[in-house]
KEBA-583272 format. One record per residue (C-alpha): z, x, y. Coordinates in steps of 0.2 Angstrom, whole numbers, plus 5000, padded with zeros to 4 digits. Layout:
<atoms>
{up Z; east X; north Y}
...
</atoms>
This chain:
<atoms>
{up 5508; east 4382; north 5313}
{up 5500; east 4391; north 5296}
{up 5501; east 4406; north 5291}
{up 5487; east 4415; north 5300}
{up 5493; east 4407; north 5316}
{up 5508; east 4416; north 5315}
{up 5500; east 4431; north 5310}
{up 5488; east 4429; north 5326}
{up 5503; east 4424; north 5337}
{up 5512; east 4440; north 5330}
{up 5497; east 4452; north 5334}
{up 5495; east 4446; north 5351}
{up 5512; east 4447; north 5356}
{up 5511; east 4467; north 5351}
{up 5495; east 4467; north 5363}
{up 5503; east 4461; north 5374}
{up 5521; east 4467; north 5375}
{up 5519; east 4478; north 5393}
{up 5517; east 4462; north 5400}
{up 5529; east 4449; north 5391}
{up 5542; east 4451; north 5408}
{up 5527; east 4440; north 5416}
{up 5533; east 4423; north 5413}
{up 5515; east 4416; north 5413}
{up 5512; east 4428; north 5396}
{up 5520; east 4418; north 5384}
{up 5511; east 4401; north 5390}
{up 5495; east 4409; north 5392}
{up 5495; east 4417; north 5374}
{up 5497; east 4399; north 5368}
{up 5484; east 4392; north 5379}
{up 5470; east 4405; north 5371}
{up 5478; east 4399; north 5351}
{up 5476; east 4382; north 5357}
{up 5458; east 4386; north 5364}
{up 5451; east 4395; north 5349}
{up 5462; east 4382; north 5338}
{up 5450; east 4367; north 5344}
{up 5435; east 4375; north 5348}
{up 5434; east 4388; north 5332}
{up 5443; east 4378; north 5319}
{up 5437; east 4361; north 5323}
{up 5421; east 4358; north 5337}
{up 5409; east 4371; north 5331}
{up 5413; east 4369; north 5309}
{up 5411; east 4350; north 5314}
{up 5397; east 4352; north 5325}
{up 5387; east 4361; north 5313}
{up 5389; east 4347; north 5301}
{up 5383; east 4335; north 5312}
{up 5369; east 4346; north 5315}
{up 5364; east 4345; north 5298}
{up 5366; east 4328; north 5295}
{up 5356; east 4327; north 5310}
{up 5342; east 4337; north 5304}
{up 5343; east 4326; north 5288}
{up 5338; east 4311; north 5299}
{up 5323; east 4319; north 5306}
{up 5331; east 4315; north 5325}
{up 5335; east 4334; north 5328}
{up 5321; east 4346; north 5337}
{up 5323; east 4359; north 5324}
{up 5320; east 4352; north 5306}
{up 5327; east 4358; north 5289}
{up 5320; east 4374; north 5283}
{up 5311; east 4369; north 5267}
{up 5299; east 4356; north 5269}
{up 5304; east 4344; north 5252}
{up 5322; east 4344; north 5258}
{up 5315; east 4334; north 5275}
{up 5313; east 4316; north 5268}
{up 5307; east 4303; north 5282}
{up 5319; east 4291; north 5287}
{up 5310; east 4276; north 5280}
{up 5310; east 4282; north 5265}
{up 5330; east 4282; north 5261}
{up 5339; east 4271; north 5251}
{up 5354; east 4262; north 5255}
{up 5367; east 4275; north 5249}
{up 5356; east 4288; north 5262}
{up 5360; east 4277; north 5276}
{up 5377; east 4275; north 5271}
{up 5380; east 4296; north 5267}
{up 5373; east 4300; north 5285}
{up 5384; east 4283; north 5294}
{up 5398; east 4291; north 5286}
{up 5396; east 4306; north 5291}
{up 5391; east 4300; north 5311}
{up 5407; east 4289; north 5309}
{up 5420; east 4300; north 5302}
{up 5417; east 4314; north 5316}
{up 5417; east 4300; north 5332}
{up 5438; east 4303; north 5329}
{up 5437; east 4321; north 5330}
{up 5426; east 4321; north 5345}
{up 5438; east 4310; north 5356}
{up 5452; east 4321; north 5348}
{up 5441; east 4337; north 5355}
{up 5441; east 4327; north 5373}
{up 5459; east 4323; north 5374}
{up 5465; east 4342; north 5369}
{up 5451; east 4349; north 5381}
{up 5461; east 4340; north 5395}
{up 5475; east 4345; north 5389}
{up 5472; east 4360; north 5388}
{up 5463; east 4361; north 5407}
{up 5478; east 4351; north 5415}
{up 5488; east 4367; north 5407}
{up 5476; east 4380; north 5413}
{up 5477; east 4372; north 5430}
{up 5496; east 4373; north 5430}
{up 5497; east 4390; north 5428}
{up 5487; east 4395; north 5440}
{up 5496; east 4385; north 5450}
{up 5511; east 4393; north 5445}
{up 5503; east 4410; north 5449}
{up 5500; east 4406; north 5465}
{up 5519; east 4402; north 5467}
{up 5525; east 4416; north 5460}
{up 5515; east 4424; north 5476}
{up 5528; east 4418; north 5486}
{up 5544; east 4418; north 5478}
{up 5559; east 4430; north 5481}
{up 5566; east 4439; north 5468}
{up 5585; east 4447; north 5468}
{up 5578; east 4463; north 5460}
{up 5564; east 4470; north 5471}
{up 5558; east 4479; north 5454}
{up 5554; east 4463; north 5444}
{up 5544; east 4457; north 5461}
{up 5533; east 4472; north 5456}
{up 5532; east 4466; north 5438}
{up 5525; east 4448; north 5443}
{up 5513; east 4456; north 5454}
{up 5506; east 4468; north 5442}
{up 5490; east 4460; north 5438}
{up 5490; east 4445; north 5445}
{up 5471; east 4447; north 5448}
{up 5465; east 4450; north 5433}
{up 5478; east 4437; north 5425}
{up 5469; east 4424; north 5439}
{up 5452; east 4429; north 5434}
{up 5458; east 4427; north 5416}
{up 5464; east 4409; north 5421}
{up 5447; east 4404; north 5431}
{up 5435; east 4411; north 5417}
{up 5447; east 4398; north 5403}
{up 5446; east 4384; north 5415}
{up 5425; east 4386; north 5416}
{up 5425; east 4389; north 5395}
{up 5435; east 4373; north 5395}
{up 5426; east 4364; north 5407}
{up 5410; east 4370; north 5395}
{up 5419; east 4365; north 5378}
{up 5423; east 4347; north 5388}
{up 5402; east 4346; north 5392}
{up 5397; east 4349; north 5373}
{up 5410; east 4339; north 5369}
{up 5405; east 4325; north 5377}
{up 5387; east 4329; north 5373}
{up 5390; east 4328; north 5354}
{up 5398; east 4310; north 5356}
{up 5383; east 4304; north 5365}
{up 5371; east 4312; north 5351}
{up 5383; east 4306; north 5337}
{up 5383; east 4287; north 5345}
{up 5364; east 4287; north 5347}
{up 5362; east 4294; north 5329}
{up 5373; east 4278; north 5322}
{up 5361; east 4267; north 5334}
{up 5345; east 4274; north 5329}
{up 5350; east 4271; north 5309}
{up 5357; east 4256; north 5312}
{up 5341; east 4251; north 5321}
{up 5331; east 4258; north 5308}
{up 5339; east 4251; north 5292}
{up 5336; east 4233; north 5303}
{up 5320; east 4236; north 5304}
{up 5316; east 4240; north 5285}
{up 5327; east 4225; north 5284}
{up 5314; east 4214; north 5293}
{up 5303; east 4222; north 5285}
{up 5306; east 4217; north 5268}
{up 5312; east 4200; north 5275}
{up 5293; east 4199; north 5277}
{up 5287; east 4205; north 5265}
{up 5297; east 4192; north 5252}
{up 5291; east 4179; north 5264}
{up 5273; east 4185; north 5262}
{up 5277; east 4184; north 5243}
{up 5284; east 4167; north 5245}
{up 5268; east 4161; north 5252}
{up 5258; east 4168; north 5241}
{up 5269; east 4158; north 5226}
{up 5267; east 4142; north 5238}
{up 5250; east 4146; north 5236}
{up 5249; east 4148; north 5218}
{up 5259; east 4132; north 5212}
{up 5249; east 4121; north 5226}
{up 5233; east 4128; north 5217}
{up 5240; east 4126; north 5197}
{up 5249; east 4107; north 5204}
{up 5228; east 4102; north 5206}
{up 5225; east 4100; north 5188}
{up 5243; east 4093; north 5186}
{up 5238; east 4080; north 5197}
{up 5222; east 4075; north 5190}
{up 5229; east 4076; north 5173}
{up 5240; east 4062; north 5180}
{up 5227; east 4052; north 5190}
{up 5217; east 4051; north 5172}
{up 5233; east 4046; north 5165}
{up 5238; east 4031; north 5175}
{up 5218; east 4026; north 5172}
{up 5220; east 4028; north 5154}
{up 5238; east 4022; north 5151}
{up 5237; east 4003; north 5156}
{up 5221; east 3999; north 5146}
{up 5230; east 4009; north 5130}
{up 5245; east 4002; north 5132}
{up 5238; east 3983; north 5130}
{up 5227; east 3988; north 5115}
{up 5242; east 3997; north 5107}
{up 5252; east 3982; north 5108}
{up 5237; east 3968; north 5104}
{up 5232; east 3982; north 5089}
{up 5250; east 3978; north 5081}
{up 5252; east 3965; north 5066}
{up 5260; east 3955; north 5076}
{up 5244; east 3947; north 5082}
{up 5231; east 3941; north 5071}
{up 5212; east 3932; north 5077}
{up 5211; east 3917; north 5069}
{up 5192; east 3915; north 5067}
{up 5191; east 3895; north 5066}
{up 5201; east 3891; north 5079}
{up 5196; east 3908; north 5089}
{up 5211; east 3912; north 5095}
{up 5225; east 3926; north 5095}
{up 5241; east 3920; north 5084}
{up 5257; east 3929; north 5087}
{up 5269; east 3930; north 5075}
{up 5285; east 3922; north 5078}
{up 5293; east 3940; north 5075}
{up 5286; east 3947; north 5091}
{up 5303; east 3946; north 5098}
{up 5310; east 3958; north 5087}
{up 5298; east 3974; north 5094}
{up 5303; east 3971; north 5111}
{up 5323; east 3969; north 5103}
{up 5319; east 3987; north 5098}
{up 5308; east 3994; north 5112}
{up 5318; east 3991; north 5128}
{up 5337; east 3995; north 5122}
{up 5329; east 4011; north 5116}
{up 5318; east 4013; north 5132}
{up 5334; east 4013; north 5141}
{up 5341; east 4024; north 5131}
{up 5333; east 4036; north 5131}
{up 5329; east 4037; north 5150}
{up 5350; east 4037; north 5150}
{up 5347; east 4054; north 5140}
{up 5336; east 4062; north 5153}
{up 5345; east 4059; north 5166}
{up 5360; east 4065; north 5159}
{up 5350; east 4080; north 5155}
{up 5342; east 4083; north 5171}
{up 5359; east 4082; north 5182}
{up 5365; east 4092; north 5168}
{up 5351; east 4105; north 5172}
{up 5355; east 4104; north 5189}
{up 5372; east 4108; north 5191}
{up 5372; east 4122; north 5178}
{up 5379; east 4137; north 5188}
{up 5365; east 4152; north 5188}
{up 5373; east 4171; north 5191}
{up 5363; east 4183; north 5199}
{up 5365; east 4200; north 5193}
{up 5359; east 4214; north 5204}
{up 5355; east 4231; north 5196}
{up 5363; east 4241; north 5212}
{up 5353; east 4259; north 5206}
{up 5338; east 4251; north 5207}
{up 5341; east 4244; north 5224}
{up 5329; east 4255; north 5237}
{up 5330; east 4252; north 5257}
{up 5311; east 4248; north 5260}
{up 5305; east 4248; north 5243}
{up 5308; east 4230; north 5239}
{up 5297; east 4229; north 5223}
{up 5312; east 4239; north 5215}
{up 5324; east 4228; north 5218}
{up 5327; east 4221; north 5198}
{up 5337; east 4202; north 5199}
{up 5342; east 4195; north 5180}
{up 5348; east 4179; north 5181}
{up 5360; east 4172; north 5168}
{up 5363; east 4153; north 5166}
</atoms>
């Protein structure tokens, strides 16, 4: 107990002192701390946070007050959803805290009126103390009834908030899927649209190489009949090849093979190079995918 609990327990046990002989006094002053302990203390300051939060998402009836703190929901960014998911979250324990103190605390109202009703009957060795128990018993009845309707009430709104809080963490979590989708397509559409592009700028690549394979098989047998090695002998009107003819293709293939080896080695190379994505977490927006900034570093 704090300090202002005692202070409090103090205060009503002065209020109170005529009828401290009852033995229902004592327990029925701690029934009314616990009461105002769980619903002043902890369901209506967390209520009203939720309520805000709540308000934040746009799901409430009544909005905020001033129209630019009111941003639509699919506007947020990730730490937004995270924020109010935390918030949603971190009060789900308190309420099913709330729920099993209300019970508590009803299963103790219901005892002592229980009790009072006993007490109706019992005999007492001192006729006087029989007209102390009986002293109010009415009132102190009506007291007992009108705790067990406020906790029956504290129960309802208790159960209430849970089920606003768990359709709050539906709906974000719905909504954050959505914009996920949503940006799923649109790098799709962004995707096709670079299919599109390389299909269109692969065209001239492919001509370019359709010439090429024209071209390179007529050049290739002028480049080699244009070498010194061959010379036209005009009286016998014939090519000569000179017996050293040998000694380009000694140098052309080993260096052929060579330096396809190179390539290849380079390519593979190339290939299994690791590449680090670095993602720029500030500039990450939750349906704004255009800001998203990716750096890769090989």
């Amino acid at each position: 107990m704090t300090q202002s609990d005692l202070s409090q327990l103090r205060f009503l046990l002065r209020s109170c002192a005529a009828q401290l002989v009852h033995p229902l006094t004592i327990p029925e002053i701690f029934l009314h701390m616990i009461v105002v302990h769980l619903n002043e203390r902890i369901r209506v300051p967390g209520e009203n946070d939720f309520y805000m939060e709540e308000r934040r998402t746009g799901l409430a009836r009544v909005k905020l007050d001033s129209p630019n703190k009111q941003k639509s929901i699919w506007t947020w960014n990730f730490q937004d959803f995270q924020n109010s998911m935390a918030v949603a979250n971190k009060f789900l324990p308190t309420l099913a805290y709330l729920q099993r103190r209300f019970a508590y605390a009803t299963q103790l109202t219901q005892r002592l009126l229980s009790v009072l009703e006993e007490l109706k009957n019992v005999e007492f060795v001192r006729p006087e103390m029989k007209a102390k128990v009986d002293f109010g018993a009415l009132e102190r009845r009506e007291r007992l009834l009108n705790r067990m309707g406020i906790l029956e009430n504290y129960s309802h709104q208790t159960e209430c908030m849970l089920q606003r809080t768990e359709n709050t963490i539906t709906v974000l979590s719905t909504t954050l899927n959505q914009i996920d989708s949503r940006n799923q397509a649109e790098v799709a559409k962004g995707n096709l649209h670079i299919a599109h592009a390389v299909r269109t700028d692969s065209i001239p690549m492919r001509t370019i190489a359709y010439v090429t394979l024209i071209v390179l098989p007529g050049a290739f047998v002028a480049a080699i009949f244009g070498m010194n090695f061959f010379l036209f002998d005009p009286d016998k009107k014939s090519v000569i090849v000179a017996d050293t003819f040998w000694q380009y293709w000694a140098v052309t293939v080993p260096l052929t093979i060579f330096v396809l080896i190179i390539w290849n080695i380079w390519v593979r190379f190339e290939r299994n190079k690791p590449m680090i994505v670095i993602e720029d977490e500030e500039s990450l927006t939750v349906g704004r995918s255009s800001k998203a900034q990716h750096t890769y570093v090989e």
